[in-house]
N, C-alpha and C positions, 0 to 999 in steps of 0.2 A: 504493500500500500504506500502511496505516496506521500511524504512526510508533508504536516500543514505547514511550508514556510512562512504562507502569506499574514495567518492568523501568530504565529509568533513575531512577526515582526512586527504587526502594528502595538504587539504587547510593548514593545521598548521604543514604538519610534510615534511621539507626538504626532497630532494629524496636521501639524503647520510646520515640522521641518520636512527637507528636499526629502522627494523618494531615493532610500540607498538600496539600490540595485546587490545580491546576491552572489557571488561568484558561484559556480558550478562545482562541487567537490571532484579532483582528480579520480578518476577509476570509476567514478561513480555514473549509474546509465543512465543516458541522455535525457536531457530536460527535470532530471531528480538533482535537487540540492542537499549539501551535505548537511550535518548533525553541525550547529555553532558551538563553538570550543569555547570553555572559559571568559579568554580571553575577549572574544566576542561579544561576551554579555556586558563585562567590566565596557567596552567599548562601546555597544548601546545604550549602559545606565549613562555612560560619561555623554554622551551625545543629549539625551533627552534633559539631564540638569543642565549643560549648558545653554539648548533651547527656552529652559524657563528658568533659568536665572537671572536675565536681563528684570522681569517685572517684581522679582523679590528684592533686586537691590536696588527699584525705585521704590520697596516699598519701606527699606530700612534704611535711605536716602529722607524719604520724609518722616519716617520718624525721629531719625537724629535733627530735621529742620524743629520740629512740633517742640522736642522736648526743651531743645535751646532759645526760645523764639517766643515763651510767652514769660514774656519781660515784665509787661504789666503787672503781674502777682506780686512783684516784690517791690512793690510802691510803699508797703508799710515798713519794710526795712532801714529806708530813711527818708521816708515825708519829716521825721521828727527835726532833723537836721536841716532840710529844708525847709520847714517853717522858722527853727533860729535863725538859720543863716539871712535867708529873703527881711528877716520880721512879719512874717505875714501872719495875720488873724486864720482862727480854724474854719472860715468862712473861703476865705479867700485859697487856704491849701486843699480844702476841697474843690474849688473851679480848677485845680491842676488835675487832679484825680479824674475831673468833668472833663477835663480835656484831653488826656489819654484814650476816654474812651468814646470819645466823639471821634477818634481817626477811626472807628467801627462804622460811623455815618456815611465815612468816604470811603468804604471798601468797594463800591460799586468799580472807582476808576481802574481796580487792577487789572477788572474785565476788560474794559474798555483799552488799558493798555496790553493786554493780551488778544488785542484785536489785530495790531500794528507790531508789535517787537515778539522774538523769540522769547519761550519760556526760562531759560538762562539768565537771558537780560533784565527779566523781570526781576526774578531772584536777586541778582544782583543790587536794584534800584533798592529792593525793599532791605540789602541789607543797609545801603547807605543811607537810607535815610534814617535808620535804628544809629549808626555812626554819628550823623549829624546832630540828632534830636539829643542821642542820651548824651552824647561827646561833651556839646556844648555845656548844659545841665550837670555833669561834671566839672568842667572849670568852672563853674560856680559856684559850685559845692565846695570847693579848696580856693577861694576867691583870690583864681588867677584871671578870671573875668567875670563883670558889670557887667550886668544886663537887668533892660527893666522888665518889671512882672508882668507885661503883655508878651516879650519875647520869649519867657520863659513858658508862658502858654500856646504860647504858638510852637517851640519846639517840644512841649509833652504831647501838641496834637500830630506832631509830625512823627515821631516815634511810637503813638496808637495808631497813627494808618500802617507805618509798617508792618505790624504786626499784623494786620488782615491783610495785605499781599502776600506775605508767609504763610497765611493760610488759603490764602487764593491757588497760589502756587501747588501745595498741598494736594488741595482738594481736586485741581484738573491733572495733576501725575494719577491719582489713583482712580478717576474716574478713565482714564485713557486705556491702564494696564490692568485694570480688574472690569472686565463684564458682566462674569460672575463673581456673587460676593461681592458685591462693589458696595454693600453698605456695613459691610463687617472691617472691608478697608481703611473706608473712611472714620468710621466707630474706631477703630484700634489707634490708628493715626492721633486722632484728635486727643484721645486718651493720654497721649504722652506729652501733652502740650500741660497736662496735672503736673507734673514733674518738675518744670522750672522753676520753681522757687528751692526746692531741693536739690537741684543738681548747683543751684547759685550761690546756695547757703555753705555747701560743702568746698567749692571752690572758694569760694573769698576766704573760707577758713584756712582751704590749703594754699592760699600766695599769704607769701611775708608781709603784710597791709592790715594794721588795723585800724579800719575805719569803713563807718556806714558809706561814706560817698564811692568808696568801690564797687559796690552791686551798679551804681551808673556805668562806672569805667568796665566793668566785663559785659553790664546788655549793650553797650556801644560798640565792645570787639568780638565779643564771643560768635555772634550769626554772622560776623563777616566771616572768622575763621570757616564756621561750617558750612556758610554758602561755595567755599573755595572745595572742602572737603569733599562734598556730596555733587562739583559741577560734572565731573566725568558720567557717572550715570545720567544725571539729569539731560547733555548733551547728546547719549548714547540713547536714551528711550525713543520710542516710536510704540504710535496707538497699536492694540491687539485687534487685527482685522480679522484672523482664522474663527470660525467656528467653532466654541470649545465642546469636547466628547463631555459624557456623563461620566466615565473613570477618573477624567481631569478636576470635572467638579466637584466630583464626591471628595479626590487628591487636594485637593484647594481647600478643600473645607476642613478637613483633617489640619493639613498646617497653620490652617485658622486659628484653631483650637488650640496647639499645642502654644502659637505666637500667644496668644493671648493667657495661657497662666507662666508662660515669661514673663509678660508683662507683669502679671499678680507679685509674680516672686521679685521681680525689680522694684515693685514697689512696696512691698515690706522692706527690701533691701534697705531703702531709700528713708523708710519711715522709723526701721531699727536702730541701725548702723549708724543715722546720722547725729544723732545725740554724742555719739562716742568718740567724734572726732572732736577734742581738747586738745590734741596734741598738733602740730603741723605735718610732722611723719608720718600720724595717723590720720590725717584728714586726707593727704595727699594720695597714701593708700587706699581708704576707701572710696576717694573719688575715683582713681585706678579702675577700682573695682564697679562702681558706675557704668565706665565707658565700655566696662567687658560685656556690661549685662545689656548695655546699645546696642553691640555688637552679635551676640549670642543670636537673635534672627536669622542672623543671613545662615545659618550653618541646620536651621530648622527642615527647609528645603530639600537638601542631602541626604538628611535622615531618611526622609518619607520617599525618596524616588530609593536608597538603598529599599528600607522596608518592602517597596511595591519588589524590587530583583529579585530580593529573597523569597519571598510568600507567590509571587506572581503575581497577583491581585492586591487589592487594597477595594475597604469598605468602609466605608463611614456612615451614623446613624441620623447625620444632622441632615436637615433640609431647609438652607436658607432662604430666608426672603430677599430675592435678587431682584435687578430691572426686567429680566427676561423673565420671571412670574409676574410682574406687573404689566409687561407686554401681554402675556398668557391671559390676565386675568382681566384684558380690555374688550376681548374678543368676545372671553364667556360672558362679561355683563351687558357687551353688547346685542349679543343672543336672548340674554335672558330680556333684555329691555326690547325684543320685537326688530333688531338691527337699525333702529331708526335713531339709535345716538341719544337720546332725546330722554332727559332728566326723570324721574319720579320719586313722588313723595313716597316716602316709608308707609307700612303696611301698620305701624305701633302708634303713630298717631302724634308723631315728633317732631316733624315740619322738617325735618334732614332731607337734603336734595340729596337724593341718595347717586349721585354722580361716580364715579368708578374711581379707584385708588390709582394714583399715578397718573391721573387727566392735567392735562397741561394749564395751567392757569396767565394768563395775562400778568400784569400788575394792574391794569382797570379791573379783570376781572376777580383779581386777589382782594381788593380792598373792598369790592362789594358783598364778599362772601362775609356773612354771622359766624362762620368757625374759625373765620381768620382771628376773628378780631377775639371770639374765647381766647383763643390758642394766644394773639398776642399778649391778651390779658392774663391769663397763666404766667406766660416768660417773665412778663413786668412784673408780677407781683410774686414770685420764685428764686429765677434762678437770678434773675438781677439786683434782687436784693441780695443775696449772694454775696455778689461783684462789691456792692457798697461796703458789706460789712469787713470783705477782705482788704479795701482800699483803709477802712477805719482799726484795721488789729492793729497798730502801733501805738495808736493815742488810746484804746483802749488797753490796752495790757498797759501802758505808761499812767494812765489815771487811776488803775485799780492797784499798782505798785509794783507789777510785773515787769518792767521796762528790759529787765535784762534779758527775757524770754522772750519778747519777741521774735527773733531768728527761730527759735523751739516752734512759735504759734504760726509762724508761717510755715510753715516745712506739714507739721501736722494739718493743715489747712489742704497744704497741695498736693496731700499724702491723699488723704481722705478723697478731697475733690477726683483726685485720680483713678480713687479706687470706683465712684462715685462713676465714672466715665466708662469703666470695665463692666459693668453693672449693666450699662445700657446694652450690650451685648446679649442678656440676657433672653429678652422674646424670642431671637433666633435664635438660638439653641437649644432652647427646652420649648419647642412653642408643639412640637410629636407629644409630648406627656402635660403640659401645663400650655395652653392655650388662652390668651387674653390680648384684647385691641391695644395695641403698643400706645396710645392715649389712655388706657387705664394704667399701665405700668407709670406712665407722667403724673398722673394724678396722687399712685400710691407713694412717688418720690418726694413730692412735694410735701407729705402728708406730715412728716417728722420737723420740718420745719418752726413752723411756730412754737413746737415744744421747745425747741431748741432755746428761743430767744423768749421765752417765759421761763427756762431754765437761768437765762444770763441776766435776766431783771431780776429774779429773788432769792438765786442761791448766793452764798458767795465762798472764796476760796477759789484757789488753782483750778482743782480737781473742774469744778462747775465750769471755768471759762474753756479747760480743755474739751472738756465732753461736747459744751454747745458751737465750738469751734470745728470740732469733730463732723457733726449732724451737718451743721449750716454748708460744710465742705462737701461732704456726702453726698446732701438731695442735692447742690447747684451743680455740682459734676456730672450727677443723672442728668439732670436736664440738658445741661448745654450738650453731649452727646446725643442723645435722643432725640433732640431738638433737628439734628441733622437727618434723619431717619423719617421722622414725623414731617417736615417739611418735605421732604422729596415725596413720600407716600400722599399725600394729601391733594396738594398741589402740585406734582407733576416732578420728575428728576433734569429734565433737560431746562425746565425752567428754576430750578434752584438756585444757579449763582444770583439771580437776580430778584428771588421771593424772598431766600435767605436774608440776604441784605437788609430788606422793608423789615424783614422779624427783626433783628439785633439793632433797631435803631431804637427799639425800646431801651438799649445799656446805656447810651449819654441820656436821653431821656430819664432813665431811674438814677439814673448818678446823682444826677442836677438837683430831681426832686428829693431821693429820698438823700443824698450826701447833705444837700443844704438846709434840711430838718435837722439831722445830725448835728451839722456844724453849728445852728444856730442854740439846739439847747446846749450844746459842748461849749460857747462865749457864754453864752447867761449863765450858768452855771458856775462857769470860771468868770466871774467877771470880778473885780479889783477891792469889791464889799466884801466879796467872798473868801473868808479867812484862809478856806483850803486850796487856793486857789496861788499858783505859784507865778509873779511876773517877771519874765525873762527881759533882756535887751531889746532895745528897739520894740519896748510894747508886748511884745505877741505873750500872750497868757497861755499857761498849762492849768486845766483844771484834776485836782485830785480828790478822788474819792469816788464813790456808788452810785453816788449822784448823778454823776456826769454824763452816764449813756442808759443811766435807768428806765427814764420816759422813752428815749429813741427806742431802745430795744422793743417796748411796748406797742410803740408804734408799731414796729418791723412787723410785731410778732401778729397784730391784727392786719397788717396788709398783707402776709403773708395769707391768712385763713381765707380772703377775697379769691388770691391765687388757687389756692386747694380746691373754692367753689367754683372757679371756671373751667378747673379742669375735670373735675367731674361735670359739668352740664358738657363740655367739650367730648367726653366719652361719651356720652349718652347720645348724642347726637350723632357722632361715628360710630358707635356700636353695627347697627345693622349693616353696614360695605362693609367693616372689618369681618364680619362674620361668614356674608355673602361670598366676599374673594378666599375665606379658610373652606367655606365650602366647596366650593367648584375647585378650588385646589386639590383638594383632598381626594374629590371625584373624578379628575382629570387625571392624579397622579395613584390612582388605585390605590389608595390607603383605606 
């Protein structure tokens, strides 16, 4: 009988590299090929990882951008110094915090500049302008230059837009090189963007510098360095055009998995470890040990094409929600809806235009939709409060007498936050045994919230600030991931750079409002009557004691419950398409 070459060979040879052609075994009768030796197979595994390792180390290309590149976090490391230095009121250093995160307003332009320059160049621009923004705000901080406090706003807002080009960049590498799985990509990615406040804490410990104003000087050099690092992939990728097989997928999903309790374990790594570094040797070492576990991805890959040579096969139990099931599941609702495209109310009596997941939305037609404006309403009163409280942990561990922990309350902030982001991961992987509308997972995120900050108005002690710093890091990391997921699902994935945007303009917006509530009981409270209340140089007041973020927190914690309440009526309104598209899935994919 004739040996199957054809079926062994497509066992080791992707269906998007060249067809390699068989030699003929000597001796052996004509048109029969021989038995492959060994070495043969070493030489097919070696072929199919080099076929797909191009889109792995674009994907550990942005994860080293993500994790280096959210700068913003460690604004409470030294706002404090920056308000002595400037003299500014805690009014006024919150319009800088406002204006870090108003360059979120202008993420729109990276698009637009990714219409006209290569994605390199991009990269590039957005590391200089992190160069310039944080550079300059540096020589200020060691007042080797003057500048006035509109300048100084102007260059925090220049250093927040960078930071959304870094994630611009980002988000079109893995929309390019993942097809499939393209929102486990993006989920993973964004996830390591938790991290920088910990990877920052650990180096400024390990360079001979002490002093707060160096977390400016490393977000000013550090994304150039890694924009140079990761230029070689970033210039080598090209979009995934092949059609990918169901072995690849299932293969893709597997290293899915195993990337992402890397990630788990990097970030305990990160959350442990990093207390420990007192020593500079030791800090220097464990940062070492940081860059290994950056690293550790690309060698995931490897494993899983050996595992497929050894076993022959490979099987995995996951079944992600990818675009190509949202493609799948446009066709089945539009069957179910009579082919004619055309909208219908829910059968429950909910007024939900029951439209298909993954329909493309306008921006006229985003702003007119009621679940937009839930959905925005959730973010604003969520994960954006979030943002505020992390822009305020300095003055807050500095007014309840923590001042030295600071660096500790950040690290545990971006630990959490991070873990927070791995979480969102969740629906796609257990959604076979535990199925629920990825808007009730947002709602349940949300949900720990207010405890958190009813926790940090009436307990007091360490233990309480750690714990509600914990929470508060926690549910905003759910969100802000998920956010990406839920945005593409709802309103359409091809139109996401550009709905996305309209979501996150709720962050300068909630800065503004809820920082400048902050800032204003934080003066009243420290004001000059006020015994506990310390006046520095040039005016600027510190206030001390329980007082000082007691009310805010109160506040947080009932706008917070607003949030909770939109994202439940936000569920309940997509409950029926979410359920609709898990059924015809299920029906489609014989489960």
């Amino acid at each position: 009988m004739r040996p199957r070459r054809d079926s062994e060979k497509r066992r080791f040879y992707p269906e998007h590299l060249p067809h390699q052609k068989t030699q003929k075994k000597r001796g052996s009768p004509s048109g029969e090929f021989g038995i492959l030796r060994p070495g043969d197979y070493i030489r097919c595994l070696w072929l199919a990882m080099a076929g797909q390792s191009r889109k792995w180390m674009i994907l550990v290309a942005t994860i080293w951008i993500q994790a280096f590149t959210g700068t913003n976090f460690d604004f409470s490391a030294y706002s404090s110094n920056l308000k002595s230095v400037m003299g500014v009121s805690q009014v006024q250093l919150n319009y800088l915090a406002v204006a870090s995160d108003l360059g979120k307003a202008f993420g729109w332009s990276s698009g637009l500049a990714l219409l006209c320059l290569p994605l390199p160049v991009v990269l590039f621009i957005a590391a200089f302008m992190g160069l310039v923004g944080y550079g300059l705000q540096w020589l200020v901080l060691q007042n080797l230059l003057s500048l006035p406090y509109f300048m100084v706003f102007f260059l925090c807002l220049v250093a927040g837009c960078s930071i959304c080009w870094f994630n611009t960049v980002c988000f079109v590498l893995c929309i390019r090189n993942f097809t499939v799985n393209r929102s486990l990509a993006l989920s993973l990615t964004v996830s390591y963007n938790g991290v920088s406040p910990a990877l920052y804490t650990l180096l400024a410990r390990a360079v001979p510098l002490e002093s707060n104003a160096l977390y400016l000087l490393l977000n000013a050099l550090v994304p150039l360095v890694i924009s140079v690092v990761v230029l070689l992939p970033v210039i080598r990728q090209t979009a995934v055009k092949h059609p990918v097989s169901q072995d690849e997928a299932r293969r893709d999903s597997l290293v899915f998995l195993l990337l992402y309790v890397l990630a788990l374990l990097a970030g305990i790594y990160l959350l442990v470890l990093n207390s420990l570094a007192s020593g500079l040797t030791v800090a220097r070492l464990l940062f070492a040990g940081a860059l290994l576990t950056l690293t550790f991805p690309l060698f995931i890959p490897g494993v899983i094409y050996a595992r497929e040579w050894a076993k022959r096969t490979i099987y995995s139990g996951f079944n992600l929600v990818d675009v190509e099931n949202l493609e799948l599941q446009k066709g089945l609702m539009g069957k179910d809806n009579g082919g004619s495209g055309e909208r219908k109310e829910s059968d429950d009596g909910s007024g939900f235009c029951e439209n298909v997941l993954g329909e493309e939305h306008s921006a006229k037609m985003l702003v007119g939709r009621l679940d937009f404006w839930l959905y925005y309403l959730a973010y604003f009163c969520g994960g954006t409060v979030g943002i505020v409280y992390s822009n305020n942990l300095g003055q807050i561990a500095q007014s309840l007498g923590y001042a030295a922990e600071t660096e500790a309350l950040v690290t545990l902030y971006s630990a959490c936050s991070f873990f927070g982001r791995l979480l969102a991961a969740a629906p796609d992987f257990f959604r076979e045994k535990v199925y629920y509308a990825r808007t009730l997972w947002l709602a349940a995120a949300l949900a720990p919230m207010p405890t958190a900050f009813l926790l940090l108005a009436t307990a007091t002690g360490g233990k309480a600030l750690q714990i509600g710093t914990g929470l508060v890091g926690l549910s905003s990391g759910f969100i802000f991931a998920a956010a990406v997921s839920i945005t593409s699902e709802l309103f359409g994935p091809n139109s996401f750079g550009v709905n996305h945007n309209i979501l996150i303009t709720n962050i300068p917006l909630g800065s503004l409002v809820y920082g400048s509530l902050a800032a204003l009981l934080y003066d009243a409270n420290g004001s000059s009557s006020n015994p506990h209340s310390i006046v520095l140089v040039e005016g600027a007041i510190v206030c001390m004691g329980r007082q000082c973020y007691r009310e805010t927190f109160l506040w947080w914690g009932c706008i917070c419950v607003v949030g909770v309440a939109s994202s439940f009526a936000l569920f309940f309104r997509t409950r029926p398409v979410y359920n609709r598209f898990e059924y015809n899935r299920t029906i489609t994919q014989g489960f």
